[in-house]
C-alpha positions in Angstrom: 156.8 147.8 -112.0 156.2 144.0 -112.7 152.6 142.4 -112.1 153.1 140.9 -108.4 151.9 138.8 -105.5 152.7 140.4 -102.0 151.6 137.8 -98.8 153.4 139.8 -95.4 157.2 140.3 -96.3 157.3 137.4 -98.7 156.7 139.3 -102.8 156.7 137.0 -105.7 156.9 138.2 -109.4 153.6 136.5 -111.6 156.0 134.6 -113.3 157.8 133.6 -110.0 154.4 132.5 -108.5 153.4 130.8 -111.2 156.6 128.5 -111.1 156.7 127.9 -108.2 152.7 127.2 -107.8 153.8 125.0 -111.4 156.0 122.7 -109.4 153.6 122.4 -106.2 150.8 120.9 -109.1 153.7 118.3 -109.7 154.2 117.7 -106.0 150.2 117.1 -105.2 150.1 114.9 -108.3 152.9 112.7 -106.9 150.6 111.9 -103.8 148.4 110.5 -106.2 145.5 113.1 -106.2 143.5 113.1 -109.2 140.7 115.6 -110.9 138.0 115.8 -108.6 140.2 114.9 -105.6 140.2 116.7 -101.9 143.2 118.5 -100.5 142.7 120.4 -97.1 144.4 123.4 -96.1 144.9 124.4 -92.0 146.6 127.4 -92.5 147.1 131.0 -92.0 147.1 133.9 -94.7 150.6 133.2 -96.6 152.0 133.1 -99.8 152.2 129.2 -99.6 148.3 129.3 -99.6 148.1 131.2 -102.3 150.2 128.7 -104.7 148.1 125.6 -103.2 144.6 127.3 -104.2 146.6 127.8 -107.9 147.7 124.2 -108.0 144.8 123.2 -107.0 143.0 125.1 -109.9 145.5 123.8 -112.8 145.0 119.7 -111.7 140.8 120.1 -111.1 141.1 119.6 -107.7 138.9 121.0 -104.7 140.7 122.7 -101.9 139.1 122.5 -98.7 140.0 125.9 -96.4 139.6 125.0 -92.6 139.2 128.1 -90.0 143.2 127.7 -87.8 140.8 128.4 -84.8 139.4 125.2 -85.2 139.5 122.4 -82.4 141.5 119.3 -83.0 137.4 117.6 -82.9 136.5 120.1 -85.3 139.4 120.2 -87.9 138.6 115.7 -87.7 135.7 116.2 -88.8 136.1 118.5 -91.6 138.9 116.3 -93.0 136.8 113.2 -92.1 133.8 114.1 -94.3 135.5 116.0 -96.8 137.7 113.0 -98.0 140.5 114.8 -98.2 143.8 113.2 -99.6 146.8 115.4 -98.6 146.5 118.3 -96.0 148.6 121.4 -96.0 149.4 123.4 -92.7 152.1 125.1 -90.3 154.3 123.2 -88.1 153.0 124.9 -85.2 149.6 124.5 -86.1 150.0 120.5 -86.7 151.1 120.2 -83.1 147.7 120.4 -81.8 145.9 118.2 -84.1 148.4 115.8 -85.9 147.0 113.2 -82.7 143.4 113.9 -84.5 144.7 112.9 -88.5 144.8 109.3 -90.1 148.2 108.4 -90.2 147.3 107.6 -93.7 147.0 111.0 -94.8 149.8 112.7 -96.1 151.0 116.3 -94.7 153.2 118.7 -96.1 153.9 121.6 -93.6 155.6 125.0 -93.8 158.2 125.1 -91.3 157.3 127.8 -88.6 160.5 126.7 -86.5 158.1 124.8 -84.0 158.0 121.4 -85.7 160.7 119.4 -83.7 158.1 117.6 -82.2 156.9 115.6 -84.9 157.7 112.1 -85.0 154.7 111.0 -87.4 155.8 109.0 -90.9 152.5 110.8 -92.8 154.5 114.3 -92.0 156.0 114.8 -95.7 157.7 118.0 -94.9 158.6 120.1 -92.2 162.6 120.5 -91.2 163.0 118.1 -88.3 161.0 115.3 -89.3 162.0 114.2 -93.0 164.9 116.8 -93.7 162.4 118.4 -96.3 161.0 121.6 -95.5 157.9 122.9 -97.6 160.3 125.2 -100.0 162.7 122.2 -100.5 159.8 119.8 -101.3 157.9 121.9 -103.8 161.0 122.7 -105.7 162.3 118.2 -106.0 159.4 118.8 -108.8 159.3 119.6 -111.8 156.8 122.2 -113.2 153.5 120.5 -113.6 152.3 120.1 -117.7 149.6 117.7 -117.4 146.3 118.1 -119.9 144.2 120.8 -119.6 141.1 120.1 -117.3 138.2 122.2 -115.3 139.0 123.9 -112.2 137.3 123.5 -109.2 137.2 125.7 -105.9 137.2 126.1 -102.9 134.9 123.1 -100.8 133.1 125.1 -98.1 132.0 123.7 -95.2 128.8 125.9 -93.5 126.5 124.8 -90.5 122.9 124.4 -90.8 120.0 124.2 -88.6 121.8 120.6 -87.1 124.5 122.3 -86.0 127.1 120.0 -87.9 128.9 121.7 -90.9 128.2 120.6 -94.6 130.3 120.4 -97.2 129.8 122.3 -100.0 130.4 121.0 -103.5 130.0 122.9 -106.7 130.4 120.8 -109.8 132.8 120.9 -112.3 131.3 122.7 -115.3 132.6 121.1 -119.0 135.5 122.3 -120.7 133.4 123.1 -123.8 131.4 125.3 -121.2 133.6 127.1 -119.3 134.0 130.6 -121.6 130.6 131.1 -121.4 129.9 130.7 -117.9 133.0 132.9 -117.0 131.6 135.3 -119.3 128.5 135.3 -117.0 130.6 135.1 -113.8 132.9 138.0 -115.1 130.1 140.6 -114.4 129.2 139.2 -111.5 132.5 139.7 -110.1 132.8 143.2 -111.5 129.2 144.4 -109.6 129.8 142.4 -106.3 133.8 142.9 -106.1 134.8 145.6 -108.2 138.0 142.7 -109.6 138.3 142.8 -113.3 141.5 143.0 -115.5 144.5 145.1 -114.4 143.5 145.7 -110.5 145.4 146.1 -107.7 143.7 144.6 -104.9 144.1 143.8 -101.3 142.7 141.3 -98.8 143.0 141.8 -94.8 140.1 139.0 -94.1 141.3 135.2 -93.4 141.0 133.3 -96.9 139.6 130.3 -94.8 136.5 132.4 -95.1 134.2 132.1 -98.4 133.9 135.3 -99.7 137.5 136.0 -99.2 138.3 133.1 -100.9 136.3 133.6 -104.1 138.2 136.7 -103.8 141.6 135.0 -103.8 140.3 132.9 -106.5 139.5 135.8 -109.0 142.4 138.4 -108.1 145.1 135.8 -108.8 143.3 135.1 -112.0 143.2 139.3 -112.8 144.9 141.3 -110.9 148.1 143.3 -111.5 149.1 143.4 -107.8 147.6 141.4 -105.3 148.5 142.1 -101.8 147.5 139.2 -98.5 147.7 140.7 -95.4 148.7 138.0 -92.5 146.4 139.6 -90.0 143.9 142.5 -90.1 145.4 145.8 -88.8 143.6 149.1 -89.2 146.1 151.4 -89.7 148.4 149.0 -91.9 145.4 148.7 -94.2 145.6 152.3 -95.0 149.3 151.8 -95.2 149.2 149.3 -98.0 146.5 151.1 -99.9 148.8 154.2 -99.8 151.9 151.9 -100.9 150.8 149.6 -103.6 148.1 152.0 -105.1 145.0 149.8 -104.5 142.3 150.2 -105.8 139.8 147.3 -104.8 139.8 146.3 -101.5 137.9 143.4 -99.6 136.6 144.3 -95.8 133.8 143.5 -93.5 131.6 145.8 -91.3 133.7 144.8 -88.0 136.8 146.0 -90.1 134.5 149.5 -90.8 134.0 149.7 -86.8 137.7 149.5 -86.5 138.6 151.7 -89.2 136.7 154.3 -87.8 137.9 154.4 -84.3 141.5 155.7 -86.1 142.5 158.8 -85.0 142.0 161.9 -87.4 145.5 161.8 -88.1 145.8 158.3 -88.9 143.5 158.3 -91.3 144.7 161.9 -92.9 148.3 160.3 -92.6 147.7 158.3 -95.8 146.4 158.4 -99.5 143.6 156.5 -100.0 142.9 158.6 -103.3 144.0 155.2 -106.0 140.7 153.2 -104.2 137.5 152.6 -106.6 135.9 150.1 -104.6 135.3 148.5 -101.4 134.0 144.8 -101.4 132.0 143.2 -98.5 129.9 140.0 -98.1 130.7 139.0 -94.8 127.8 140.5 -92.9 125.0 143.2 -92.6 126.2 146.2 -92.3 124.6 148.4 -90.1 123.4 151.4 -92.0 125.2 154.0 -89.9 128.7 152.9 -89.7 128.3 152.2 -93.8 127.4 156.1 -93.8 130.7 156.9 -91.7 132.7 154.8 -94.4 131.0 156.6 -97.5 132.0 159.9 -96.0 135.4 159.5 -95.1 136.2 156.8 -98.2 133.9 158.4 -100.7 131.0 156.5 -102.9 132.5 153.5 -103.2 131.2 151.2 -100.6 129.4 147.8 -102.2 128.2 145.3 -100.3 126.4 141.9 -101.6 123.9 139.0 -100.2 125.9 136.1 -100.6 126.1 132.1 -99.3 128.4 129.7 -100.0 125.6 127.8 -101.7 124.0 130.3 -103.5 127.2 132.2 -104.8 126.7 136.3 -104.7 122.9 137.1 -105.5 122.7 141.2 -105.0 124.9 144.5 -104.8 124.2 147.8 -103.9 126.4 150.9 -104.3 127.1 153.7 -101.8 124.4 156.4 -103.4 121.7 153.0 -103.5 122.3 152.2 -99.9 122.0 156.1 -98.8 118.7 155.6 -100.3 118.2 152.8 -98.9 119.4 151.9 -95.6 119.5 148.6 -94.5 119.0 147.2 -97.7 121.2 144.4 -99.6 120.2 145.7 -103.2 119.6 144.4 -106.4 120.2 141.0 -108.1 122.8 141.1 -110.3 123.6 139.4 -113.8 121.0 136.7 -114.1 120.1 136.5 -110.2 116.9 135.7 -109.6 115.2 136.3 -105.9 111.6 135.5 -105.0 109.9 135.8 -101.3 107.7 132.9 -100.6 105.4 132.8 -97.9 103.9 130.0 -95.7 102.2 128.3 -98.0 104.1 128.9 -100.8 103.0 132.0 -102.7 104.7 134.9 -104.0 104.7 137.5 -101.6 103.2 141.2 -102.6 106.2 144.4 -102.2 106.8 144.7 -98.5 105.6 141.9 -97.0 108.3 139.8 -95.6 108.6 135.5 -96.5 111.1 133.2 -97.3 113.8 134.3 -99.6 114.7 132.1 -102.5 117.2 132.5 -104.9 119.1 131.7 -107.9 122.5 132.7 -109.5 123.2 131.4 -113.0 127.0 132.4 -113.1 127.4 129.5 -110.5 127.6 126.2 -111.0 125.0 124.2 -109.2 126.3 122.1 -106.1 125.1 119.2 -103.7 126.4 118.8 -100.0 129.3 116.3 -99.9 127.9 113.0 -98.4 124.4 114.7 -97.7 122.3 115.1 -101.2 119.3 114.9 -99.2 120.2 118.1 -97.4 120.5 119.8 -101.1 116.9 118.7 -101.8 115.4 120.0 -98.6 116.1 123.7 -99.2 115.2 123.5 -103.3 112.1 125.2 -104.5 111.4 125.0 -108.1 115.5 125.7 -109.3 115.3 128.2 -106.4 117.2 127.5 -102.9 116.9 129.3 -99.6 118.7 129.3 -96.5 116.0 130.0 -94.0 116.3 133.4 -94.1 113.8 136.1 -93.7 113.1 138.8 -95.8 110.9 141.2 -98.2 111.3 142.9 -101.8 110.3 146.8 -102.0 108.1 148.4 -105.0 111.7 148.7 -106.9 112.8 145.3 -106.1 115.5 146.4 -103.7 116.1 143.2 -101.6 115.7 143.3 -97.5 116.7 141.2 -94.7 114.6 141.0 -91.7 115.3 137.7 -89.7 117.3 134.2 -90.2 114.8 131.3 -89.7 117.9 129.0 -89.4 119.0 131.5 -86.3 122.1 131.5 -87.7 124.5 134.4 -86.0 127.2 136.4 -88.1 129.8 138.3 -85.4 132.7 139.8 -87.3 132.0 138.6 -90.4 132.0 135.1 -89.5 129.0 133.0 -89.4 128.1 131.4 -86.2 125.4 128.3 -85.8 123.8 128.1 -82.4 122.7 124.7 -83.0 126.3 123.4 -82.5 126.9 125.6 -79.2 123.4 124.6 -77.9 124.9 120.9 -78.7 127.7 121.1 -76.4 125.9 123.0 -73.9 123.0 120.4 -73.3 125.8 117.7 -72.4 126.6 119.8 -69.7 124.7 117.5 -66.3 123.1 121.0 -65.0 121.8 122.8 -67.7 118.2 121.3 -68.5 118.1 123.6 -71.4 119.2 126.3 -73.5 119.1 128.8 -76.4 122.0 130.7 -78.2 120.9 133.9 -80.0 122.6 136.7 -81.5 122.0 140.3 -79.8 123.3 143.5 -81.3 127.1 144.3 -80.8 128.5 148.0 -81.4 132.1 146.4 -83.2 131.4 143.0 -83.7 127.6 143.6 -85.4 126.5 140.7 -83.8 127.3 138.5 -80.4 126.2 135.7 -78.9 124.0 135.5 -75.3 123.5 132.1 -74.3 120.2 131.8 -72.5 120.9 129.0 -70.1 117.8 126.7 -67.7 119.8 125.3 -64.7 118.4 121.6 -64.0 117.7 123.2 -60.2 117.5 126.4 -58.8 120.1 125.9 -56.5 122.7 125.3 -59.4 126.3 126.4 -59.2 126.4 127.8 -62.3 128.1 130.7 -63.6 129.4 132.7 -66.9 132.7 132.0 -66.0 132.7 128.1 -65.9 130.8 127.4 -68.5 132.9 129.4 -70.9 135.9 127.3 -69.4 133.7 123.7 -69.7 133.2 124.5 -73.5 137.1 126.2 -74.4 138.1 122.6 -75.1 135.2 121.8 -77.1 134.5 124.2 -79.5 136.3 127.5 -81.6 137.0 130.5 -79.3 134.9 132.5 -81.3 132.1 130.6 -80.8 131.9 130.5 -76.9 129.2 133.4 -75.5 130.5 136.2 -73.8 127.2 136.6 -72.2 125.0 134.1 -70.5 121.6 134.7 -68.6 119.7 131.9 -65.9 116.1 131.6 -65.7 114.1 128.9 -64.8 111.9 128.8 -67.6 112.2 129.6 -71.3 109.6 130.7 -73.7 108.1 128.0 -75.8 105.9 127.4 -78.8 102.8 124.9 -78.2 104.9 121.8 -79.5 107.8 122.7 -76.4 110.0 124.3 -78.5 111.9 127.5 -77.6 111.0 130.4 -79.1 114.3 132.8 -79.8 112.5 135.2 -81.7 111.5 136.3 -78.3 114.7 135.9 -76.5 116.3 138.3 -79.3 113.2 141.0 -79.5 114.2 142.9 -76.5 117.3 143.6 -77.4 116.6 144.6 -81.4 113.9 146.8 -80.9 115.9 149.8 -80.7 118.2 148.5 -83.2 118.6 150.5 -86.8 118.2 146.5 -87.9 116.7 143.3 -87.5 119.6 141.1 -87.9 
């Protein structure tokens, strides 16, 4: 059986993809992008993706992924700040934000059948509008042989404490360079995603994600096989391990959840006996349900402490983590973590402080149009994302709290800053704070703790989830909201949210 790409029905020899992904280099080039350049990409899990992340790679250019769930407000942003010079999406997608894009910037669109409605010049391809349709474009070009340069990735865009996402940019490292750092990024891939030469891997998570798309990134580099799902679907996960003979597969805890509410004879229906190893960096995973998966998928459950920023700082296996529940493990290759406390001491075993880290194997990166923001979170060539945690006598890392507040629900990360944003434009709500609160499927979910401007206020769950639906990403609306009068506060006025989340973690196997 040839090496080969599998993205829903569409299947691609290497050779095929590489051709094809060949000719797409030659189309982006045409637009004028250089080395360095931005493209964005509003777009679901498909094999099209796939060749724009390796076109991207071969001209040195930086492919910014943007979440489909996005608002138009949001996606404007993004492709605002990020500069980008071309963006790549689905007809049906660019119907709800083509009002929101320059009519300067160039968009190439796979034709969904939904695109009749397009009467924008900047619309390069899509059937209706040009006569082009993405297929039809790509192939006009010629395969791409232009001189050899260093790849960039992916340019992820996180929250922070202001609520507004940040771009982040990892530099280009030197030609002359590159070996050894992928020699030092090679076992860092091995330990925290189990992809190395010859693999068959599959990935059911949304590439617009980081961790799934440094997993994209690698697997088309390595792998044998390498199968996208479109959508995550319990049972046909099991289903395409059994098929293509995985044997590396990417999930998140809220994928374990829903794994293990299969029926016995689901999950005996198919063999799962080619997988080695299971990848996750989405989220905590909350020690029990990572026990469920070690006994029904065996020992070889992994899970890593990673950020966009800092790149993938620990690991820990299955036999570790029944050792040691709750923990996120070890560094690993070079990684270097230190807790710091208040005043900027090392912190003994055991007692909890800042966590700082450092991962060689990455380049280091800045915050596109926002240096400043880079230097705020810096700590003698150490960086930290506010987040709370403590080393144990064998240097097993653990995470207690997130001082940024920041909420992850389903492997996604969630900043309360921008809900709490939205929310205080709202005329009757005086103020408010967003927390996350432990969820049985999701890990985490939001409660929005909301102080009506007057006690007789009209307010209610129901319409504020409707007032903010046109404002911000569905996933990030609370399903819960609670009205009190007053909310606890520090001596400067500010609320405290450690205490609106205690209640609800203290019988929690975690802290976060």
């Amino acid at each position: 059986m040839k090496p080969s790409i599998f993205a829903g029905t569409d299947a691609l020899t290497f050779e095929q993809f590489n051709l094809q992904s060949d000719q797409l280099a030659a189309g982006i080039s045409a637009l004028g992008l250089n080395e360095g350049d931005v493209i964005a990409i509003y777009m679901r899990n498909r094999m099209q993706y796939l060749q724009i992340i390796q076109a991207c790679k071969q001209l040195g250019i930086y492919y910014c992924p943007i979440n489909w769930h996005f608002t138009a407000d949001e996606v404007s942003f993004i492709l605002t700040d990020s500069g980008a010079k071309a963006l790549f999406t689905e007809s049906d997608l660019i119907q709800g934000i083509v009002n929101h894009v320059s009519a300067q910037l160039p968009i190439i669109c796979v034709n969904t059948g939904t695109d009749d409605l397009l009467p924008h010049s900047n619309v390069l391809a899509t059937s209706s509008s040009s006569g082009l349709d993405f297929e039809t474009w790509r192939a006009q070009h010629p395969p791409y042989r232009g001189p050899a340069v260093s790849p960039r990735g992916h340019m992820a865009y996180t929250s922070g404490t202001t609520g507004r996402p940040k771009g982040v940019v990892r530099f280009a490292v030197p030609l002359d360079k590159l070996e050894a750092q992928q020699i030092f990024m090679k076992e860092v891939v091995i330990h925290a995603l189990g992809l190395q030469a010859g693999c068959r891997a599959l990935l059911p998570a949304p590439i617009y994600h980081s961790g799934p798309s440094i997993f994209t990134q690698v697997s088309l580099r390595v792998c044998d096989t390498f199968v996208l799902m479109p959508r995550f679907d319990p049972e046909q996960v099991l289903k395409l391990i059994a098929l293509h003979k995985i044997d590396v597969v990417y999930l998140v805890p809220i994928m374990y959840v829903r794994l293990l509410k299969l029926s016995t004879a689901i999950r005996n229906k198919y063999d799962l006996s080619s997988l080695k190893f299971v990848a996750s960096t989405g989220s905590p995973c909350p020690p029990e349900i990572k026990r469920q998966m070690i006994e029904w998928f065996g020992p070889i459950i992994y899970e890593t402490y990673a950020s966009s920023e800092a790149g993938m700082i620990t690991g820990i296996s299955s036999a570790e983590a029944l050792r040691k529940p709750g923990s996120a493990g070890k560094p690993i290759g070079q990684g270097v973590i230190r807790i710091i406390d208040e005043n900027g001491h090392l912190c003994p075993p055991n007692q909890p402080g800042k966590i700082y880290v450092h991962q060689p194997a990455y380049a280091d990166f800045t915050y596109k149009n926002n240096p400043d923001a880079r230097k705020k979170i810096e700590r003698n060539g150490l960086i930290t994302l506010g987040d709370i945690g403590y080393l144990d006598e064998q240097g097993y890392l653990f995470v207690c709290d997130r001082e940024s507040d920041m909420v992850i629900s389903g492997g996604v990360n969630i900043y309360p800053a921008e809900i709490e944003n939205e929310l205080m434009t709202h005329p009757d709500i005086a103020d408010c704070g967003v927390v996350g609160i432990p969820d049985e499927e999701y890990g985490e979910k939001l409660l929005a703790f909301i102080q009506p401007v007057r006690a007789s206020s009209a307010l209610t769950a129901d319409r504020l989830m409707d007032w903010l639906k046109p404002k911000i990403a569905g996933y990030k609306i609370p399903r819960e909201f609670r009205f009190q009068p007053d909310l606890p506060r520090d001596d400067s006025g500010k609320i405290v949210k450690r205490k609106l989340r205690q209640p609800f973690w203290e019988k929690s196997q975690r802290n976060v």
